[in-house]
C-alpha positions in Angstrom: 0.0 0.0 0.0 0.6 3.5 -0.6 3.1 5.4 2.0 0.7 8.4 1.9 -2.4 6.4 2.3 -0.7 4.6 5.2 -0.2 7.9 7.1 -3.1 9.3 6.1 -5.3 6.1 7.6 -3.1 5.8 10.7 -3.4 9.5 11.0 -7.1 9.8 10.5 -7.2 6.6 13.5 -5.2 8.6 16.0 -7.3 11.8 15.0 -10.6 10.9 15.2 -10.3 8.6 18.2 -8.8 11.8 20.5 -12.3 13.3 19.4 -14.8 14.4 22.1 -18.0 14.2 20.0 -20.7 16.8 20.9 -23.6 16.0 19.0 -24.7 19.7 18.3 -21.1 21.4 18.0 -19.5 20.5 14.9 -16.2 21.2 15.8 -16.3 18.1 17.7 -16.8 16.3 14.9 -13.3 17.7 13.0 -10.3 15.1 12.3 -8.0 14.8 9.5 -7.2 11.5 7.5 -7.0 12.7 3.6 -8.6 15.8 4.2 -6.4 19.0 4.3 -8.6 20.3 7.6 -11.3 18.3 10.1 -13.2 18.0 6.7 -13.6 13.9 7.0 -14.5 14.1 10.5 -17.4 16.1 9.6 -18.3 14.0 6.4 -17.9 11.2 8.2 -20.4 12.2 11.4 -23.1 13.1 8.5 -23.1 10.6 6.5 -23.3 8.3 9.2 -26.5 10.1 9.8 -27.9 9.7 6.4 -31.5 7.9 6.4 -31.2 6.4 3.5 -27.7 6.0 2.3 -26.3 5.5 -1.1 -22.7 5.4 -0.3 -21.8 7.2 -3.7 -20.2 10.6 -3.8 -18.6 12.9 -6.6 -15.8 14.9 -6.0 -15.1 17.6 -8.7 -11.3 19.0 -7.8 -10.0 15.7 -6.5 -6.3 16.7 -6.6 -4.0 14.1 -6.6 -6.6 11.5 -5.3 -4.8 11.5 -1.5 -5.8 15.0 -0.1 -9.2 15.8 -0.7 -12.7 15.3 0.8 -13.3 12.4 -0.1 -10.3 9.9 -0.2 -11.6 8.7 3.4 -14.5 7.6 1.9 -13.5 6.0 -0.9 -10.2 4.1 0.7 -11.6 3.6 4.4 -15.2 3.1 3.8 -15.2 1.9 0.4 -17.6 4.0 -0.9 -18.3 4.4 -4.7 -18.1 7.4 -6.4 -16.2 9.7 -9.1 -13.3 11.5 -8.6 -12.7 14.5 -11.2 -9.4 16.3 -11.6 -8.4 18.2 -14.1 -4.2 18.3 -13.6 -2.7 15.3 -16.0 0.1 14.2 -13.4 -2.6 14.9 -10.3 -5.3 12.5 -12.1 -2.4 9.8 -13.1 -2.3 9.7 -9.2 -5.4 9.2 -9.2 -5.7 6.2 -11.4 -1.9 4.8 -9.5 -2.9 5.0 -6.3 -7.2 4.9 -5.7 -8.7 3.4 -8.4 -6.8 0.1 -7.4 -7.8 0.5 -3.8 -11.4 0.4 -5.0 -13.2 -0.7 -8.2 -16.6 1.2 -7.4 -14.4 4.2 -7.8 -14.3 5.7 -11.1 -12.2 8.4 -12.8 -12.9 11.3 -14.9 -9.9 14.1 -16.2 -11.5 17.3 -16.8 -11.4 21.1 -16.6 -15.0 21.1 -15.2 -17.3 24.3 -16.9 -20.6 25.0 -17.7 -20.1 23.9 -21.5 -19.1 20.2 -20.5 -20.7 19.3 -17.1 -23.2 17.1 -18.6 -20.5 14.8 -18.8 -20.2 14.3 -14.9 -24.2 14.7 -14.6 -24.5 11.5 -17.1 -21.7 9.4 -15.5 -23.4 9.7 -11.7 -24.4 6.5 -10.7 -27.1 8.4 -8.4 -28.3 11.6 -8.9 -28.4 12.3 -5.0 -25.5 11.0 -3.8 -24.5 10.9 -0.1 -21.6 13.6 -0.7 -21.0 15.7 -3.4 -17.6 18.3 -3.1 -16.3 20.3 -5.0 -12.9 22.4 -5.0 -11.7 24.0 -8.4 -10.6 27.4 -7.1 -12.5 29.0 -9.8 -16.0 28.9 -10.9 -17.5 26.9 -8.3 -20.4 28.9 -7.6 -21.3 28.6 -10.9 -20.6 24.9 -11.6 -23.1 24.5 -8.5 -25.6 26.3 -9.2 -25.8 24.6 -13.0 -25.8 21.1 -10.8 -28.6 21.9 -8.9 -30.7 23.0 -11.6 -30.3 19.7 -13.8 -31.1 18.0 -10.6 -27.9 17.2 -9.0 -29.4 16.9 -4.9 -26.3 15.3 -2.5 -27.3 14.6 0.8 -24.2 16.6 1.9 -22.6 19.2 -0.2 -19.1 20.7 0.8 -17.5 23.4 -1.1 -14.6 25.9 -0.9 -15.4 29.0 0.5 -13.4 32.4 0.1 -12.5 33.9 3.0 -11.6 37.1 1.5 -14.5 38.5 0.3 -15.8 38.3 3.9 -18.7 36.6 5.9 -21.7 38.9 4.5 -20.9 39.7 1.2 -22.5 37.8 -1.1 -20.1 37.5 -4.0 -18.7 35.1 -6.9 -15.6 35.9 -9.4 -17.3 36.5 -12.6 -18.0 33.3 -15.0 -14.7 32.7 -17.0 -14.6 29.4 -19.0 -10.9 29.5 -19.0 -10.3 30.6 -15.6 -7.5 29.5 -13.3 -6.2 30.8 -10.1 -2.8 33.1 -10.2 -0.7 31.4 -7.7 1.9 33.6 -8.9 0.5 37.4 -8.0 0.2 37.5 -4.1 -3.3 39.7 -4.5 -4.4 38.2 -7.4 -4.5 34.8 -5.7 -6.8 36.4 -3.4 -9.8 36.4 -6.4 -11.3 32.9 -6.8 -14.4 31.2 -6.0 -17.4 32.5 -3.8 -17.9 33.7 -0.3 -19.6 32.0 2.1 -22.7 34.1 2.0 -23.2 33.1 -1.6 -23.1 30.1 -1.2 -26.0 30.3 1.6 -28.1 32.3 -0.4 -27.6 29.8 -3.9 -28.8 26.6 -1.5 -31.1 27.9 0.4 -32.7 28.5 -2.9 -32.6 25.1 -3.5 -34.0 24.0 -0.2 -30.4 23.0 1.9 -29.8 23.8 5.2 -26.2 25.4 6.0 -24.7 23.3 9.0 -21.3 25.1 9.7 -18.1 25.7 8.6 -14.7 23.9 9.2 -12.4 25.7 12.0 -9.2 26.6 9.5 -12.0 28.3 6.9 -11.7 26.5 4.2 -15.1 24.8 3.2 -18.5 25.0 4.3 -21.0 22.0 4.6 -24.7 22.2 3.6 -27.4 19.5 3.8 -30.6 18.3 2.4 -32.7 18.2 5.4 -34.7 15.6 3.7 -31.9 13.4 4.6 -31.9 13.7 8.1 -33.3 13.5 11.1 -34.9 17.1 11.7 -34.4 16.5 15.1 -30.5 16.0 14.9 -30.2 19.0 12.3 -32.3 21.7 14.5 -29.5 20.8 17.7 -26.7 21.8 15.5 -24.9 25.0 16.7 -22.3 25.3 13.7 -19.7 28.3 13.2 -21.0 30.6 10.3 -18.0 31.8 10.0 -14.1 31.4 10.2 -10.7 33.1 8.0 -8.5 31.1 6.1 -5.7 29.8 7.8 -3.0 30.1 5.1 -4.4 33.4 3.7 -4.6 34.7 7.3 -0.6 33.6 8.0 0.5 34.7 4.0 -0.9 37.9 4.5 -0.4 38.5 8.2 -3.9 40.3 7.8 -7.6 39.7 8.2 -10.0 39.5 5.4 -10.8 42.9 5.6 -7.7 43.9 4.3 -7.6 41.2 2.0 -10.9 42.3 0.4 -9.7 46.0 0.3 -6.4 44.4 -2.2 -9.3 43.0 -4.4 -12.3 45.3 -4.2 -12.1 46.3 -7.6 -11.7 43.3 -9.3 -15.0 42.1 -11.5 -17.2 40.3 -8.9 -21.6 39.4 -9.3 -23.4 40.0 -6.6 -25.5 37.1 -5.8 
């Protein structure tokens, strides 16, 4: 077996056993196996709770197959699923390393947009599976919002928020078919993606309930309430908001600051 996925399962053991679980607080919930942050504790407490399970999830933005939301899933629970990436060497990983570990696992390389996600929509197994996250540092709000509306409806969605563009502002980087984040321009990596408020306002539309999200602000977690026991969900006390803990230590600033650098980039307002 994989070194990586050895560390990662021995680390998600040690992790999650040193847990305190509180039912209504999900940063109880939090540990780390694959996941870059307490992200597969808090996947892992949900979909526990699922009524009716599937076990399937789709992951759009799987990286290299080892750090992402859903490795734990697929590797320790032996879930099905797709994982999409759109990096060549990242998805070779991918197919070395995962799609061994589990045959209910497929693979898909893509550069996910609007013009081509009918592709993922006709390859799910389920059309509501358990977890659905997605992670492209781009157009995400966008690529949801289109999954929703052909009938995409996880149990549990997880997405990448930006902590940048604050907790009440309801904004998305404009639509760009061809866009990619500039790791090379420290203020121009600050516009991607959608802030957290967007993202409540886009599933609330749709019906989801927002649950929290993680403590290092990274992603947040919404849920089809459908899916659950309403009694579990209306205990919940999540955290509706949190900065980014490698934006916060790059920039040595809050997210104030960081949204004053960008302000006059071309945002929508959702």
């Amino acid at each position: 077996m994989n070194e990586r996925i050895q560390m990662a399962l021995a680390r998600g053991a040690l992790t999650s056993s040193l847990r305190c679980i509180k039912e209504d607080q999900p940063l109880s919930w939090e540990f780390s196996a694959f996941s870059q942050n307490g992200e597969d504790g808090i996947v892992d407490f949900l979909a526990r709770r699922i009524l009716a399970p599937n076990h399937y999830f789709i992951e759009i933005g799987a990286g290299d197959g080892l750090e992402n939301n859903t490795a734990y899933l697929a590797i320790a629970r032996k879930y099905e699923g797709i994982m999409i990436e759109a990096d060549p060497r990242s998805f070779e990983s991918i197919e070395r390393n995962v799609l061994p570990l589990n045959i209910g696992v497929d693979g898909l390389q893509l550069f996910v947009s609007l013009g081509n996600l009918h592709r993922i929509v006709d390859m799910a197994l389920y059309k509501d599976p358990d977890v659905l996250s997605l992670d492209i540092d781009g157009n995400d709000y966008f690529i949801m919002e289109a999954l929703l509306e052909r009938g995409i409806r996880p149990k549990i969605a997880v997405v990448e928020y930006n902590s940048a563009f604050g907790p009440s502002n309801r904004l998305s980087i404009r639509y760009d078919e061809h866009f990619t984040i500039n790791f090379h321009d420290d203020k121009e990596y600050l516009y991607y993606g959608a802030s957290v408020a967007a993202w409540r306002k886009l599933f609330e539309r749709f019906g989801y309930r927002f649950l929290t999200v993680e403590r290092r602000g990274v992603n947040a977690f919404f849920v089809n309430p459908s899916a659950f026991d309403r009694r579990f969900l209306r205990k919940v006390k999540g955290l509706s908001f949190a900065e980014n803990f490698f934006q916060l230590r790059k920039y040595r600033a809050g997210w104030e600051q960081q949204f004053e650098w960008i302000k006059d980039k071309d945002f929508v307002r959702i």
